[in-house]
ZAMARGU-4260 file (C-alpha; in steps of 0.2 Angstrom, whole numbers, plus 5000, padded with zeros to 4 digits):
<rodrens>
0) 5000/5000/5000 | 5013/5013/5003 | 5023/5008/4986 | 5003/5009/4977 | 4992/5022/4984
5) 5005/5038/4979 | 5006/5031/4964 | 4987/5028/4962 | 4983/5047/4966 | 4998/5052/4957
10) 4989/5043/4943 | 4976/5050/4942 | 4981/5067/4946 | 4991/5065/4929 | 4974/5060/4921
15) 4965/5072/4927 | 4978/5086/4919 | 4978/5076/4903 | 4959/5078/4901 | 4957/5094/4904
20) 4973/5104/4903 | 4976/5110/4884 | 4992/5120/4886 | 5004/5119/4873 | 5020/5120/4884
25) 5015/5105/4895 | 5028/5092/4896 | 5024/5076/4886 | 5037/5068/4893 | 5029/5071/4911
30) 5014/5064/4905 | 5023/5048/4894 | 5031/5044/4910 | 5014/5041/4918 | 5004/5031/4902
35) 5018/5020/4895 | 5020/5003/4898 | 5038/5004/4902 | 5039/5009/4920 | 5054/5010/4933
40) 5048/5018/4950 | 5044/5002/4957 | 5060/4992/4960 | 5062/4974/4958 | 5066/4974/4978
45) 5049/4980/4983 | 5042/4961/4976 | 5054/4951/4988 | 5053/4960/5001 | 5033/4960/5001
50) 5032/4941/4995 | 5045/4935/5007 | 5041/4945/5021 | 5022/4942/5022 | 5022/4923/5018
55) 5036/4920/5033 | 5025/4932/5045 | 5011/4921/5039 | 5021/4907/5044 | 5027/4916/5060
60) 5007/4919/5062 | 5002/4901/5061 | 5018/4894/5073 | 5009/4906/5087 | 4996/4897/5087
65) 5004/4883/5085 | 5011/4883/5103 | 4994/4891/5110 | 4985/4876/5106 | 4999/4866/5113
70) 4998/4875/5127 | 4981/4868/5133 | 4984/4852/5143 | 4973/4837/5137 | 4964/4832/5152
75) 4948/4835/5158 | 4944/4841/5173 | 4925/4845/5181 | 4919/4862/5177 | 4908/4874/5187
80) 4900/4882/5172 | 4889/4865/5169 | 4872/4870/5166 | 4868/4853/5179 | 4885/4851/5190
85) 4879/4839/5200 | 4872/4823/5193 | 4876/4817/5175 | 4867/4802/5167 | 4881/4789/5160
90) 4879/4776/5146 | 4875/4762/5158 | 4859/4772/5166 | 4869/4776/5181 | 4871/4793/5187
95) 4888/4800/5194 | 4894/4814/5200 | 4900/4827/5190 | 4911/4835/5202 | 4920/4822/5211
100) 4937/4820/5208 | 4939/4803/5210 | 4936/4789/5197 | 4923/4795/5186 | 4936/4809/5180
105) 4951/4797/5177 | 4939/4786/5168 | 4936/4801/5155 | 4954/4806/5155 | 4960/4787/5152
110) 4947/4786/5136 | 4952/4805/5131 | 4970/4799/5128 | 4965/4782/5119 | 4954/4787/5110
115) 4964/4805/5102 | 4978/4794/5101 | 4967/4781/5091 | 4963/4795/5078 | 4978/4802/5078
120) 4988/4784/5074 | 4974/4779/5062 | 4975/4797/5050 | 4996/4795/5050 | 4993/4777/5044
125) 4982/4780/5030 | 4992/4795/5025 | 5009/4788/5023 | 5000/4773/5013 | 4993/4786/5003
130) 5009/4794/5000 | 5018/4780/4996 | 5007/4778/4981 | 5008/4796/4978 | 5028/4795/4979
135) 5026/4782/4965 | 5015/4793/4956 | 5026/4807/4957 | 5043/4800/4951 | 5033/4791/4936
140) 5022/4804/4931 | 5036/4818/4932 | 5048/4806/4920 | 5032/4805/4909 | 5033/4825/4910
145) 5052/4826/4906 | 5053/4814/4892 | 5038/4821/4882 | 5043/4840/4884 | 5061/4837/4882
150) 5060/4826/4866 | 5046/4837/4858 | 5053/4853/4862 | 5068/4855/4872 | 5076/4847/4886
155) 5077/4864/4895 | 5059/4864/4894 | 5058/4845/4900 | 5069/4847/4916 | 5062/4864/4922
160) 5044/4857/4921 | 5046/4842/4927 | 5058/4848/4943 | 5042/4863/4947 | 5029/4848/4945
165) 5039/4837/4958 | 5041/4855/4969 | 5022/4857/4966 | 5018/4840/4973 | 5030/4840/4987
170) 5022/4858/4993 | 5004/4850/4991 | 5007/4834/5001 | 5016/4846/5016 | 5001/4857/5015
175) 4990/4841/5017 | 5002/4835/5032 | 5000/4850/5038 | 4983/4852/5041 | 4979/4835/5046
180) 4993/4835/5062 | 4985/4851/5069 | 4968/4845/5067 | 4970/4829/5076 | 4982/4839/5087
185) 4967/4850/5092 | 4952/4839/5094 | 4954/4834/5109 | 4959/4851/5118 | 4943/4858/5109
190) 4935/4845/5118 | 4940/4849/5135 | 4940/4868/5130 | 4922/4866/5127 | 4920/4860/5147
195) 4924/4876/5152 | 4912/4884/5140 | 4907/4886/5121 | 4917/4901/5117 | 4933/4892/5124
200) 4931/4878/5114 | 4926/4889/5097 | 4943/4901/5100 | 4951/4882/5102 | 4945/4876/5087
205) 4947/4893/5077 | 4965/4896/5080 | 4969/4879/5075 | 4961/4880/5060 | 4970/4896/5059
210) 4988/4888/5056 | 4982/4877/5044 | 4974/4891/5032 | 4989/4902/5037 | 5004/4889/5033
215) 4995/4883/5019 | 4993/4900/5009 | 5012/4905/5018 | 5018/4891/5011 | 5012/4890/4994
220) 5016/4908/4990 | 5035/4906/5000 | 5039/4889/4989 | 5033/4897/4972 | 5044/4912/4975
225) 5058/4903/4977 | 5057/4892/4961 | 5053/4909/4954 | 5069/4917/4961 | 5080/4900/4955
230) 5074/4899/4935 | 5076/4918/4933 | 5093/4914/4936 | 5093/4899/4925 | 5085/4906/4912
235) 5098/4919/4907 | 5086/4927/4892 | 5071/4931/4906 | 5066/4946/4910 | 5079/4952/4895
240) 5073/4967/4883 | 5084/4961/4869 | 5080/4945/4871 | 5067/4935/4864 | 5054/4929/4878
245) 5049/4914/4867 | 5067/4908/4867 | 5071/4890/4876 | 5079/4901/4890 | 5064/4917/4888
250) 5052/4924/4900 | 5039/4914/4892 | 5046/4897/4892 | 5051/4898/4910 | 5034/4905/4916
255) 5027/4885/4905 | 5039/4876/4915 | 5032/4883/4933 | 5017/4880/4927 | 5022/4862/4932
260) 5021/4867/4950 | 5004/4871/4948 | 5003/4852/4938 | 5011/4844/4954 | 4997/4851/4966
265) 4982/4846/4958 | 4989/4828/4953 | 4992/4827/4974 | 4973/4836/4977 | 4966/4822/4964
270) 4973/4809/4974 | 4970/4817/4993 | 4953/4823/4988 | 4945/4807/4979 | 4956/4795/4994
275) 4952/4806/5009 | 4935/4808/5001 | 4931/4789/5000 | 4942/4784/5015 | 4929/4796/5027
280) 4912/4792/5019 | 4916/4776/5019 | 4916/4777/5036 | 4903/4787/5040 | 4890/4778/5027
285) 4894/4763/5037 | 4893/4768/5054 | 4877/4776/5051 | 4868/4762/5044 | 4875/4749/5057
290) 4875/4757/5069 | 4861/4773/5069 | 4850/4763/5057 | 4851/4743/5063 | 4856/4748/5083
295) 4848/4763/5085 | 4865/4771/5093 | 4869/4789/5092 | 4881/4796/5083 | 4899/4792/5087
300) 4894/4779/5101 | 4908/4771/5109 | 4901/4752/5106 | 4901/4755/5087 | 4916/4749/5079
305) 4917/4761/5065 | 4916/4777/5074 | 4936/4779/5075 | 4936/4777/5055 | 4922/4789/5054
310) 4935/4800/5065 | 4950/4799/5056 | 4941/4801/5039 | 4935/4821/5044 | 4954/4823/5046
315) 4960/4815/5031 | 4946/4820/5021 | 4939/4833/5025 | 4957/4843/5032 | 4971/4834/5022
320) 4960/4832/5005 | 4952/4850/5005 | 4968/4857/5010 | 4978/4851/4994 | 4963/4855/4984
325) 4963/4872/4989 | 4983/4873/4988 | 4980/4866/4970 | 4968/4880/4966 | 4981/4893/4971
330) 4993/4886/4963 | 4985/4883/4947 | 4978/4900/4947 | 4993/4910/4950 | 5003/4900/4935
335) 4989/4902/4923 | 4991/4920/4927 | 5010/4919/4926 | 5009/4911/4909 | 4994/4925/4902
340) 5007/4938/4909 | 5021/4932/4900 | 5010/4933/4883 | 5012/4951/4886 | 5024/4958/4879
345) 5021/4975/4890 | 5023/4964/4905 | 5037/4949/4902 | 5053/4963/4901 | 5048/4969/4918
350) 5049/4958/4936 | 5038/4970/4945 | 5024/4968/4931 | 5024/4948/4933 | 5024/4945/4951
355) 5007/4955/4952 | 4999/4938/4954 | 5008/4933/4969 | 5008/4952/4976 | 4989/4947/4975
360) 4991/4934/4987 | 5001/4942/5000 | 4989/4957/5001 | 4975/4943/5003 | 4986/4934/5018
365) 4988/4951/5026 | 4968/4955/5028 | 4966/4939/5031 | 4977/4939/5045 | 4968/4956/5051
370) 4952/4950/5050 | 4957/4934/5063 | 4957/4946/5077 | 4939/4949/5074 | 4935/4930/5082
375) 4947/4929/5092 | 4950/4945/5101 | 4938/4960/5096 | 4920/4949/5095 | 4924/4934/5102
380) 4910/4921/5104 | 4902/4922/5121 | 4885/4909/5120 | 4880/4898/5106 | 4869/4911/5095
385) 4887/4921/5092 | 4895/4905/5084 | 4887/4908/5066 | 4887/4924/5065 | 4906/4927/5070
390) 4912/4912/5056 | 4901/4924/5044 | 4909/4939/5046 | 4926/4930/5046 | 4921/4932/5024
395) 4914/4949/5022 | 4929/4956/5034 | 4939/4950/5024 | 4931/4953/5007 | 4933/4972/5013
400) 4951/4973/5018 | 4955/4965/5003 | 4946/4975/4991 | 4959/4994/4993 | 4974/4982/4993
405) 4969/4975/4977 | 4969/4995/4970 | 4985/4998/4979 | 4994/4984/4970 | 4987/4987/4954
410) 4994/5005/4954 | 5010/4999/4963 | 5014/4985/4953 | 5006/4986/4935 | 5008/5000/4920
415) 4995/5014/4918 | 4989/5001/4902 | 4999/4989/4894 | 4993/4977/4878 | 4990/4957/4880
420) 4981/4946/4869 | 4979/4961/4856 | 4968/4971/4869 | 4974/4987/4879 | 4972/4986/4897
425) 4973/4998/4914 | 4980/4996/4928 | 4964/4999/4932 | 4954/4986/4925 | 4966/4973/4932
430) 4959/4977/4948 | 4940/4978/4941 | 4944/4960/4936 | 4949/4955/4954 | 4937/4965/4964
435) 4923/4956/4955 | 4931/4939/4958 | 4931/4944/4978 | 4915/4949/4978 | 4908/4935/4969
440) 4916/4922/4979 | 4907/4930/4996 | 4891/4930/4987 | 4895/4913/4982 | 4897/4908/4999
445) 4881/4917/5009 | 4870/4909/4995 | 4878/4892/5001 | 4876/4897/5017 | 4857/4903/5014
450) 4852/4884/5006 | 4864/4873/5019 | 4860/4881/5036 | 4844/4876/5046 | 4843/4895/5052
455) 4833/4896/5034 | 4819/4892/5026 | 4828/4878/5012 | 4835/4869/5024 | 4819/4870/5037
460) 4806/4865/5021 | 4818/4850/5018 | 4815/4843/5035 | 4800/4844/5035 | 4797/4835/5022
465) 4804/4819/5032 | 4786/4819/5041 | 4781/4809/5024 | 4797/4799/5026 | 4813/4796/5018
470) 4808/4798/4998 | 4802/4815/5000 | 4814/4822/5009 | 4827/4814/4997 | 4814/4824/4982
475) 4816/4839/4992 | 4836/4840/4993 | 4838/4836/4977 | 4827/4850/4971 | 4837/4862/4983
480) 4854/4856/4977 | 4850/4860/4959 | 4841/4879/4963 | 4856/4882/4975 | 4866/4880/4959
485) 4857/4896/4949 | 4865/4910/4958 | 4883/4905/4959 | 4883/4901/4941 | 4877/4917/4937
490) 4889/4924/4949 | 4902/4915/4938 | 4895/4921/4922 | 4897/4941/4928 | 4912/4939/4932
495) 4920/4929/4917 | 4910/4942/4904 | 4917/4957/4915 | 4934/4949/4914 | 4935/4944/4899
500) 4928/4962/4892 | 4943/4971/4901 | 4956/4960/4901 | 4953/4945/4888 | 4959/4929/4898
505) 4972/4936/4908 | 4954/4945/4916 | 4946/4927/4919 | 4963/4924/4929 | 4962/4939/4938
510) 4946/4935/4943 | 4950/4916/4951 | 4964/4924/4961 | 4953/4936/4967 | 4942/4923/4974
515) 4959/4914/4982 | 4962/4932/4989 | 4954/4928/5007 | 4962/4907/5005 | 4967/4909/5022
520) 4948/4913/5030 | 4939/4902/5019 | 4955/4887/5025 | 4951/4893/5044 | 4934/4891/5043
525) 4932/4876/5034 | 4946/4866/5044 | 4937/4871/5060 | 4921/4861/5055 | 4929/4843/5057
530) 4942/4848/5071 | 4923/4854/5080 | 4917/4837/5073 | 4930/4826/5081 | 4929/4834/5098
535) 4911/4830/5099 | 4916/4812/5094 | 4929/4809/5107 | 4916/4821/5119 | 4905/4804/5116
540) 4914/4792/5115 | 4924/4799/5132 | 4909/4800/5141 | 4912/4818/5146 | 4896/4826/5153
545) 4881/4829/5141 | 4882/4846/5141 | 4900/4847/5134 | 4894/4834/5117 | 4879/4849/5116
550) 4891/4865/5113 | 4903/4853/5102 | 4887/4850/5094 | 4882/4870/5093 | 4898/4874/5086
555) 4899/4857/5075 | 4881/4862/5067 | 4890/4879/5062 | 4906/4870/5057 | 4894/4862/5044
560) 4888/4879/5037 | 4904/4885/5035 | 4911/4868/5027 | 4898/4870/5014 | 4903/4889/5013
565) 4921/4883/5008 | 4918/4869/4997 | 4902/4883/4987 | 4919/4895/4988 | 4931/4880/4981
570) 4919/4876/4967 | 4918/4895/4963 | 4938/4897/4962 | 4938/4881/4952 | 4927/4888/4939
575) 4937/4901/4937 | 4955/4894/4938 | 4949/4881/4925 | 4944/4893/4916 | 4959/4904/4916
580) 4971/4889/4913 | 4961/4887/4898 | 4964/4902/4891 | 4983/4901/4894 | 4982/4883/4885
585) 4973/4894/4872 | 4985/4907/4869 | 5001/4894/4871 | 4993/4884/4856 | 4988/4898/4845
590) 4969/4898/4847 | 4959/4913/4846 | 4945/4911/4837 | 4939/4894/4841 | 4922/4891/4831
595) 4910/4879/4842 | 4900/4871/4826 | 4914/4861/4817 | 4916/4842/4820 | 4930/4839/4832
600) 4926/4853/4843 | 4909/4849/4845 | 4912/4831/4849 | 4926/4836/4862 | 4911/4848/4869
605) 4901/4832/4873 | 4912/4821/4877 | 4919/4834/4888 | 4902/4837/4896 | 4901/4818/4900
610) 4917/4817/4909 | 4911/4824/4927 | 4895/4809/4924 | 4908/4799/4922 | 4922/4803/4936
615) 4906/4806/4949 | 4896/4787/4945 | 4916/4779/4949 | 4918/4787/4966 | 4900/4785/4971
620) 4901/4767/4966 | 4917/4767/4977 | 4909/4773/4991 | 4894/4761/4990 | 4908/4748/4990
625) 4918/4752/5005 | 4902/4755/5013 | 4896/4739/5012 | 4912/4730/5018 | 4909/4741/5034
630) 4892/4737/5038 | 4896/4718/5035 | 4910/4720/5046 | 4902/4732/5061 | 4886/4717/5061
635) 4900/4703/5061 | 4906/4712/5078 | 4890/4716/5085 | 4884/4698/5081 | 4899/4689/5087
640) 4899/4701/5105 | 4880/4696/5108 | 4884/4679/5106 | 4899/4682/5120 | 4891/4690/5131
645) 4876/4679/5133 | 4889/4669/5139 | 4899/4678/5150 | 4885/4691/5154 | 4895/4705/5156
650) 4897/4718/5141 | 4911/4718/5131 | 4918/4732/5126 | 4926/4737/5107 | 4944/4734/5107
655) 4960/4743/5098 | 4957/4727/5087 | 4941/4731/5083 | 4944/4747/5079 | 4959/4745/5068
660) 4949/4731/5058 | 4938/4743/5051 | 4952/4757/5050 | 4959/4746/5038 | 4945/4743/5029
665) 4943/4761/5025 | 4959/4761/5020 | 4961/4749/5008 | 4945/4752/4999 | 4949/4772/4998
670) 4970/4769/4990 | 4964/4756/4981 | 4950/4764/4973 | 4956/4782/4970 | 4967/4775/4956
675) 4951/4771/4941 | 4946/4790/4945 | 4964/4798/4943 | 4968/4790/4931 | 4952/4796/4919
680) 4957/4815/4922 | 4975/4813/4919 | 4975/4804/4904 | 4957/4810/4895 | 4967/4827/4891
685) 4982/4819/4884 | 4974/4804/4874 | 4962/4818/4866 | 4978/4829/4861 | 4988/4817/4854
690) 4976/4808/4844 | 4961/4818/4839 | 4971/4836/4841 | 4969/4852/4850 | 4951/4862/4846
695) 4943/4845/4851 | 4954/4846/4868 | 4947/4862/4868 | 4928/4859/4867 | 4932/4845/4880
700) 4939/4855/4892 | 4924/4866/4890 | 4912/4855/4890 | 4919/4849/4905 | 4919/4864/4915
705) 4900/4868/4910 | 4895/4852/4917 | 4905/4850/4931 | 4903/4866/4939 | 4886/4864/4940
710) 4886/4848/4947 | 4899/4850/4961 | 4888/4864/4968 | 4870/4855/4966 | 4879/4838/4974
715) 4887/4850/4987 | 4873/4857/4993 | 4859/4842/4993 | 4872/4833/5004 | 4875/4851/5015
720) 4855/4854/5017 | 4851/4835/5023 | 4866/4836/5034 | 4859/4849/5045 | 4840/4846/5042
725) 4844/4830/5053 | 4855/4840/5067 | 4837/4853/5066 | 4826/4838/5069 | 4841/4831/5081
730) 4841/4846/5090 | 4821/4846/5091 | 4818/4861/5083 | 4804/4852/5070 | 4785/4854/5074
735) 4772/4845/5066 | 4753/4846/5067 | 4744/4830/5076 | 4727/4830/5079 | 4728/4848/5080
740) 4741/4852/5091 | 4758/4856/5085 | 4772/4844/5091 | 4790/4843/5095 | 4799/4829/5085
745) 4817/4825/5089 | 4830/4811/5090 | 4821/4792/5087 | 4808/4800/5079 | 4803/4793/5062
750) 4804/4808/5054 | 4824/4809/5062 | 4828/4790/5056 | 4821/4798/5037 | 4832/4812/5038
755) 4847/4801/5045 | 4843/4791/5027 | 4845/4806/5019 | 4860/4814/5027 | 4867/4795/5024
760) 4863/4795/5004 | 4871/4814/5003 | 4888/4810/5010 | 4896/4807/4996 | 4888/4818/4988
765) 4896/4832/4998 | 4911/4826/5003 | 4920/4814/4989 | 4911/4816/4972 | 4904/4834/4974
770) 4919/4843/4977 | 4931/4829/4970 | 4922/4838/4952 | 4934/4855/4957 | 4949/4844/4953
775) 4943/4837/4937 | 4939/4855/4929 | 4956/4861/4937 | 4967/4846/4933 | 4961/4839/4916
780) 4965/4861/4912 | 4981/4861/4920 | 4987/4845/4912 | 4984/4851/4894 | 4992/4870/4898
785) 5011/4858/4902 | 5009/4848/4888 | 4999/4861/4877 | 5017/4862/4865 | 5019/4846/4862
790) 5001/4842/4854 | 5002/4841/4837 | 4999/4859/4829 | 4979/4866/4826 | 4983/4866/4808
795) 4988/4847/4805 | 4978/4840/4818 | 4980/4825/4831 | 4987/4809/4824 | 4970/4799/4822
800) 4964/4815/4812 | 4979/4816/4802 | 4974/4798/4799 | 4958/4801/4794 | 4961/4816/4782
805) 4978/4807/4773
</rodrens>
């Protein structure tokens, strides 16, 4: 702001004198030094010092509260703000004292430690399986990369992208790691947080989301500067006025080869979303239908067998999996704008000019780290109706810090107008671009709020529906899910006509990191929703007193809104960044006029258009799969328990063993599956340009992304809305007429087992296939921008074309 906002006034001071001063003897050089291009009061200095300084504070940021949540010791102890201290009702019908200090405590503090400790061994033992395979993929994939490149074009070429694409993945599975050792870290210190009161437990939960959307975003921008900072030394022509920016060792050709960083997160997010995705709904499906469904137990009951699974897959899921598709979506978006920057030849002579992108980011980490002290220090939650509210205004705080630091780099950073893709641009309209991404990605998010969160009419109509059972209330979510999808779209649509007016493509791009602007917030507030989740599963199974599982609940119920604000945000950002990797795959192979009506281009656009049908029926189907092998193996346990005990008549309790059986279960349906799905999106963009050639890669790409978008939000937020319509009815908030008197219906109601059907069938439909689609749009995009030089040209056509013209 202080290198931007002089020059912005200055700017427009200068303007103004143009406009309307007419004297003879004005300087033109004065006013040529304010409208060309070529630019020099901004030093090159100014960009590592803002990119390095604000992504190691961010990281400084997040190791504070780091320690703060290690601070809190893990043992519960009685608590005087109970709204009944004296007597609690356990699971065996005997009550106990609350108070006491005896055994009743140690019991709980015993369980506490098994039963974090369970969670925590079980989401590192799935990740490093899941990382062996990704190490695998990496080392193959990235020879694929250096082979191809380096024999098509150059071996410059081959090495730089395929040593960004193995950076790229390396930074995605950290960022993963990450996320997933604080959230299992905090979970139970929510729990015992929330003893002492609600607004404990929310600030707990918060600040530990807070290190994973800070070190995340810190990390991201940190690692990509540095591979920036490397190849502008190895590349000896970059940056160069007399050289050639198209030359193996050019600005252009190095900005293609970090675009293999943004390769290297999405192939991780692919393979941590659809895992994670199918690892924890797996889970979940199966301990809901053996054990809400056939027992009748609550949810995360300590005798059912796949609750622990059901644990470890919020964190590996829900943490690790959104977390590397969230990196992928900022990485992918600041390289496609790398790559359009470089087109420019206004821009690719000057180091200032290309790191706008990244100086985009920065400024979105610094209000975002503003914004934090709104929870945690200046409105903190004080009773259960802040809780909502305070997550809201986490976005909009946000949004409006963001938006003067979006003008301030513009003017700092970008000439008054410079030329890309034969239109003129102004600095100006750079920061239209990005200011209407922002805002469209908060509206995005409170229209998701408004459909997902039983505080509305959506939501509320959708239970009850379940007073006429399960099939209406499933015809009810559907519908929602498919109106929810209306205003988001045309949210996307503004902002992709606006961008592309101003800006051409490099527009569309601003717009996407715009959205990724306030990453950090939308990371906090999502990762807080299954760290809340998993304190009220160990509050449960723990036996702490019922009044603790009731705030974990209150802040869990928010914890769902705002997942379903994040994943309606990631969608949004998707769109975008898919969008804008395709224009940079446009401009790199030379379309720019592609006419829909011919016959390869309209056959990629349905083809393209099936792909998401495609991609969602393999991990639904792989869901339904691992599910059924969970709910064999929770009645095998239940069965063969009820036989022992008849015989020893004392109850036996689930075991480690027990446990682990269905942990592994989990596990080796979710690696062994996620391979069908991956594969499709990797290779669909490459079969297509090699044999059938680049405009139908184009329409399938499209078609793709107009499909897709639409369905990740619909299946996001039909699983979102049945979700919390079973936690309203749960919480016994749902009133039907009988006999003429309005009636309370709650928990072992049939209109909750309906809703527990329908929060059962939805998800996967929120959590693996619905917001698996981002990666598809984003991935199959990114894949075809690395390799887009080494398709055979537009004019002779793919091979199989070639083929069939000879």
């Amino acid at each position: 702001l202080t290198l931007g906002f002089p020059r912005w006034f200055g700017r427009a001071g200068f303007d103004l004198l143009e406009s309307t001063m007419d004297q003879p003897n004005l300087s033109p050089v004065f006013l040529q030094s304010t409208s060309s291009a070529s630019f020099d009061d901004t030093p090159n200095y100014a960009v590592e010092l803002i990119v390095f300084g604000t992504s190691i504070l961010g990281l400084l940021f997040a190791l504070y509260y780091t320690f703060q949540t290690a601070a809190i010791e893990v043992k519960f102890s009685p608590s005087q703000s109970s709204p009944d201290n004296k007597k609690e009702i356990g699971s065996d019908g005997a009550s106990r004292e609350l108070l006491s200090e005896g055994k009743e405590t140690e019991t709980i503090n015993e369980k506490l430690e098994i039963i974090s400790g369970l969670i925590s061994d079980g989401a590192n033992s799935f990740l490093f399986r899941e990382y062996l395979y990704m190490v695998i993929f990496m080392v193959v994939f990235g020879l694929i990369v250096l082979v191809v490149l380096g024999g098509v074009r150059n071996w410059t070429t081959g090495i730089g992208t395929a040593v960004a694409f193995w950076v790229g993945c390396i930074t995605s599975i950290a960022s993963g790691f990450i996320g997933m050792r604080i959230a299992v870290f905090a979970n139970s210190r929510t729990a015992v947080r929330a003893n002492h009161s609600i607004g404990a437990g929310f600030t707990t939960a918060f600040k530990a989301g807070s290190v994973m959307g800070f070190a995340l975003v810190s990390l991201g921008i940190l690692v990509l500067m540095i591979l920036i900072e490397v190849y502008k030394k190895l590349f000896r022509n970059a940056f160069n006025e007399e050289g050639d920016p198209a030359s193996e060792t050019g600005t252009v050709t190095m900005y293609e080869c970090i675009a293999g960083y943004g390769l290297g997160g999405s192939s991780i997010a692919m393979f941590g979303r659809v895992g994670g995705g199918i690892y924890t709904k797996a889970a979940d499906v199966g301990a809901d239908l053996a054990g809400k469904i056939d027992e009748g137990w609550d949810e995360d009951d300590p005798r059912n067998p796949a609750v622990i699974a059901d644990n470890v897959g919020d964190n590996v899921g829900d943490i690790a999996g959104m977390g590397a598709d969230l990196f992928g979506s900022f990485a992918e978006a600041t390289c496609a704008a790398l790559v359009l920057c470089a087109q420019s030849k206004d821009l690719n002579h000057h180091y200032t000019s290309m790191a706008f992108p990244l100086l985009l980011s920065c400024g979105g980490l610094v209000a975002c780290m503003l914004t934090s002290f709104v929870a945690t220090h200046i409105s903190p939650v004080r009773d259960e109706k802040d809780v909502e509210p305070v997550l809201k205004i986490q976005l909009l705080v946000s949004t409006i810090l963001c938006t003067p630091i979006v003008f301030g780099l513009a003017a700092g950073f970008l000439p008054l107008n410079f030329e890309i893709a034969d239109k003129t641009v102004h600095w100006y309209s750079a920061a239209i671009c990005v200011t209407i991404g922002l805002w469209s990605g908060l509206i995005i998010g409170f229209v998701t709020e408004y459909y997902t969160s039983f505080s509305y009419g959506p939501t509320q109509r959708v239970a009850r529906a379940c007073e006429t059972g399960a099939a209406t209330n499933i015809i009810h979510g559907l519908a929602l899910g498919y109106k929810s999808a209306i205003i988001p779209i045309v949210c996307i649509s503004i902002t992709i006509f606006i961008g592309y007016t101003l800006a051409r493509m490099f527009g569309i791009a601003c717009g996407a990191l715009g959205i990724l602007m306030t990453l950090a917030t939308g990371l906090t507030i999502d990762a807080y929703g299954p760290i809340t989740d998993n304190a009220g599963g160990i509050a449960e199974m723990t036996e702490m007193p019922s009044y603790v599982r009731d705030r974990t609940d209150t802040l869990d119920a928010a914890g769902n809104t705002t997942a379903a604000i994040g994943k309606g945000f990631a969608i949004g950002s998707a769109a975008l960044v898919s969008l804008a990797l395709f224009g940079a795959f446009a401009d790199t192979v030379g379309i720019t006029d592609l006419p829909l009506i011919g016959a390869w281009q309209f056959a990629g656009l349905v083809i393209g258009a099936m792909i998401p049908y495609w991609f969602f029926a393999m991990t639904m189907e792989s869901v339904g799969m691992a599910a059924n092998q969970m709910v064999l193996e929770v009645r095998r346990q239940v069965q063969a328990k009820r036989a022992a005990q008849e015989d020893s008549k004392e109850e036996i309790p689930t075991s480690r063993e027990d446990y682990a059986r269905c942990i592994a279960i989990a596990t080796d349906a979710s690696l062994k599956e996620m391979i069908a799905p991956g594969a499709l999106v990797l290779l669909t963009p490459l079969v297509v340009g090699f044999l059938f050639g680049v405009k139908m890669l184009a329409g399938v790409l499209l078609g793709a992304l107009a499909s897709g978008v639409s369905m990740a939000v619909s299946a996001s937020n039909t699983g979102g809305a049945w979700d919390n319509a079973k936690k309203y009815i749960g919480k016994g908030l749902l009133e039907i007429e009988v006999d003429g008197e309005m009636v309370k219906r709650g928990k072992g109601t049939d209109e909750h087992m309906a809703a527990i059907i329908g929060d059962t069938v939805g998800d996967p439909l929120k959590d693996t296939s619905g917001p698996a689609l981002n990666i598809v749009m984003k991935l199959m995009a990114i894949v075809s921008l690395v390799f887009a030089r080494s398709f055979p040209s537009q004019d002779k056509g793919g091979y199989l074309e070639q083929l069939v013209n000879a």
